[in-house]
N, C-alpha and C positions, 0 to 999 in steps of 0.2 A: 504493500500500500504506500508505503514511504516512497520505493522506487517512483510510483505512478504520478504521486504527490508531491511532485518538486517544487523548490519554489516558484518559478516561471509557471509550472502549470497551477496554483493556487492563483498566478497573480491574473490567469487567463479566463478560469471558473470566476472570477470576481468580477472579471471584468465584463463578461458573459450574465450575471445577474443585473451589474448595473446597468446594462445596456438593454435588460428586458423592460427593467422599472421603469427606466425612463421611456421606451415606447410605447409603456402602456398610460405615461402619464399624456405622453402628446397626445395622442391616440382620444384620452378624454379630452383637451383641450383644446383640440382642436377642431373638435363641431360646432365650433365660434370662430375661434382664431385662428386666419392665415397660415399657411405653413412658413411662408417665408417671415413671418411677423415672428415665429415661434422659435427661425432658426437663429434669429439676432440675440432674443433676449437671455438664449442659451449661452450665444455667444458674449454677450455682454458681462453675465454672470462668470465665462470663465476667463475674463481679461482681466479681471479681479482677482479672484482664486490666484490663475496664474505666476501673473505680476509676484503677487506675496509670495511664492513657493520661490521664486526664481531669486526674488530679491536673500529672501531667508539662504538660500542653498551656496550665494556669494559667488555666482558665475556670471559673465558677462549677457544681460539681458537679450541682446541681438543673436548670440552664437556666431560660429564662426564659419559655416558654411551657409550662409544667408540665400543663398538662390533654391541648392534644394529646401532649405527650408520654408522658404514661400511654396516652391511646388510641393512641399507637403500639406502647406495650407489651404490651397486650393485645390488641391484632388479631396481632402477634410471637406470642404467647402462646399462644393458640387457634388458629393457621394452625401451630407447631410441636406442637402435643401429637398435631393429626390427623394431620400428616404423617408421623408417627415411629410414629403406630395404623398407616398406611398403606403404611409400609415392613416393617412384621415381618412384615404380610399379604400381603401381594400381589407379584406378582413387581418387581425392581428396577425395569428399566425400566420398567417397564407405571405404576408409582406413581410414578416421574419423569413421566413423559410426560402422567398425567393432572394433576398439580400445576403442568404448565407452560403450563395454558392460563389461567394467572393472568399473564402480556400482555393476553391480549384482556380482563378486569379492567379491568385497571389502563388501557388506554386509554381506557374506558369513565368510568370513575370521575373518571381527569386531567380528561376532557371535563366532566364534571357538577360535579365537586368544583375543578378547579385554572381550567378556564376556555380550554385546551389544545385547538386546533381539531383537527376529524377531517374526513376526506373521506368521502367517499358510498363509497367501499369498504367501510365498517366493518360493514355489512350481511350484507353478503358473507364477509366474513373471518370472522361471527359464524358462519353456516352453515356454511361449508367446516370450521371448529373440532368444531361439533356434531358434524357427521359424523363425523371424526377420533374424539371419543369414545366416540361408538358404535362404532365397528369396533375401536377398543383394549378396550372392557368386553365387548365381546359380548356384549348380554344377550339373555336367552332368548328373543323375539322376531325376531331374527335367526343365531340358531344353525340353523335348519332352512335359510338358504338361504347360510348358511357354508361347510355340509357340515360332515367330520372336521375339525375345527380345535380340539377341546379345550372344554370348558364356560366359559360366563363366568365372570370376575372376583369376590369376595365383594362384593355387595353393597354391604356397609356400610363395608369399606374403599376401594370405589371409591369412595363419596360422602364420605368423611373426605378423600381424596384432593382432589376435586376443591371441597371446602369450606377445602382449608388454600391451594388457589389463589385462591378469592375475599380469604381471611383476607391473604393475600401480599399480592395486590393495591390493600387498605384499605390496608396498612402502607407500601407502597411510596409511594402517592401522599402519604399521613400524612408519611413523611422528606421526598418532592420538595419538599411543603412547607416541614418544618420549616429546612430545609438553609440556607433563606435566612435566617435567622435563630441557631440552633443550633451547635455546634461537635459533628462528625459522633461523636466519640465519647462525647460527653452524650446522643445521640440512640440508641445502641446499649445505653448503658446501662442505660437505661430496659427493655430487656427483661428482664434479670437480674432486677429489681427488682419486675417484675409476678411474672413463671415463678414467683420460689422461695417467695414465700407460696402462691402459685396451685395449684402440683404438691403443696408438703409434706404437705398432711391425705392426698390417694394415699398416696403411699410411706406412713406411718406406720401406713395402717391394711395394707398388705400387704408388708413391707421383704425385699428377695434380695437378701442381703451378696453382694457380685461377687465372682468369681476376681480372682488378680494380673492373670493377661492380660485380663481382664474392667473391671479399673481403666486399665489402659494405653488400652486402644481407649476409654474416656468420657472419659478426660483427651483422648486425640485428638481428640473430638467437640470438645470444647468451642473446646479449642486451633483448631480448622480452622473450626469455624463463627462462632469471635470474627474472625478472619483475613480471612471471607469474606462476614463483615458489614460490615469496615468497607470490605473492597474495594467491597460495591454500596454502603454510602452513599456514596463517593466518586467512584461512578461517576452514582449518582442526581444529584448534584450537580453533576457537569459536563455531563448529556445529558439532554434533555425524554425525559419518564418512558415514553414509545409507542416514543421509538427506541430508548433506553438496554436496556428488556427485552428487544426484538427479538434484539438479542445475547446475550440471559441464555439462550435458547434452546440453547445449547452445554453444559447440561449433559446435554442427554437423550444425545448425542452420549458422552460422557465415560460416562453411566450405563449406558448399552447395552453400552459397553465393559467398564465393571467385572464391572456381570453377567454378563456371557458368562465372562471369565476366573478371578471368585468363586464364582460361583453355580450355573456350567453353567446359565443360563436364556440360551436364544437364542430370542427374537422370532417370532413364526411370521408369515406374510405380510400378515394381515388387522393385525395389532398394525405391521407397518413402513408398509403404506399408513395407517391413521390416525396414526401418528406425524408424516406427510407433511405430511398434510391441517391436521393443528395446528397444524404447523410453518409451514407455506404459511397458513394463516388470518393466524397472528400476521405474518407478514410484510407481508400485504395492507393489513394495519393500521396498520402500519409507515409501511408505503411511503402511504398514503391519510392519515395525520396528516401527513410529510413534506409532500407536497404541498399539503394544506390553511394547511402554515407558510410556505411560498415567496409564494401569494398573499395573504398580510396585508394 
């Protein structure tokens, strides 16, 4: 258990809870509020956070690789504004599940961008994903051999979905790198930093002053998704970026749960087999990078 339980994989399951909380918080907040209104005040909150972690920590605010560092805050940037379009749309689960096919990403990209060997599974793991997606969207080409299982997914929230997992992916390998160089909370900050110029012209041309309970749940956003950023950089840092995700995998597990107990949305069969199949792709991935690292 201790093996299983490293610290990078603790800092991954954490990081994998808070990033359920907090979709389940947008998720309520935002059948009023904007998403774009929702991805600022996130970011607001964590330019604060931030700021203090970095100031406290005595490392140079800006960091020292400043270019990837913006492009880490703009793949952040653009992978959170889809995914927050992607939660007010579509069911909980079903927009967890398609955002977490951004493993099979990121082991793709470690390969091309970080230099990170794969095994000849990675093929495979890419199809068994595919599939997975299809049977979680159900699109119209497969609803006649469905049967009654309900109409597909919207469209354009499914592909916000599954664009904020490529955007995840960029960013993830963006930190594996930066990590070696960087102090993890210069590396978070940078998102703050992209978001709130990036989101302000939305909001100003359409602004929905929140409820009290309305401010509560976006200070939680911010609060849980600062929490659960620095958990996966921390985890990015200790564990090569194919196996570190393979665990990030725990929040679809976390978000099925919320939904079912927030939402009343329960999964219907064709949505828990692709849930499977994604899950089981990224694993393959997993276990097929693993193994490609044993024969160095």
């Amino acid at each position: 258990m201790r093996r299983l339980l490293t610290p990078g994989a603790r800092y991954m399951l954490g990081a994998a809870l808070g990033f359920a909380l907090m979709g389940a918080l947008v998720k309520l907040v935002g059948r009023r509020i904007p998403s774009q209104e929702i991805v600022l005040a996130r970011a607001v909150v964590s330019v604060f956070l931030s700021y203090s972690f970095v100031r406290r920590a005595g490392v140079p605010v800006l960091g020292t690789q400043r270019g990837l560092l913006l492009l880490r805050g703009t793949f952040g940037t653009c992978g959170l504004m889809m995914l927050f379009y992607a939660f007010t749309r579509l069911p909980y689960a079903e927009a967890t599940v398609l955002q977490y096919t951004h493993p099979i990403f990121t082991t793709i990209f470690a390969a091309m961008v970080l230099g990170e060997a794969i095994g000849a599974g990675l093929m495979m793991s890419i199809g068994t994903s595919l599939v997975g997606v299809m049977l979680v969207t159900k699109p119209q080409a497969l609803l006649g051999l469905m049967g009654s299982v309900g109409g597909e997914l919207d469209g354009l929230a499914a592909a916000a979905a599954l664009g904020a997992a490529v955007c995840s992916a960029s960013a993830y390998v963006t930190v594996r790198h930066l990590s070696r160089t960087e102090n993890p909370h210069v590396i978070v900050l940078y998102f703050p930093l992209v978001a709130v110029p990036a989101t302000l012209p939305f909001v100003l041309a359409n602004p929905v002053w929140p409820t009290p309970f309305e401010w509560l749940c976006l200070a939680g956003i911010g609060v849980l998704t600062q929490v659960a950023q620095i958990c996966l950089t921390q985890g990015l840092s200790l564990e090569p970026a194919g196996r570190a995700m393979s665990l990030a995998y725990g929040q679809i597990v976390f978000a099925a749960v919320l939904g079912a107990m927030f939402f009343g949305e329960i999964p219907d069969l064709w949505t828990a087999a692709g849930t499977i199949l994604i899950v089981g792709g990224t694993l393959i991935a997993a276990r097929s990078s693993a193994r490609a690292r044993a024969t160095e």
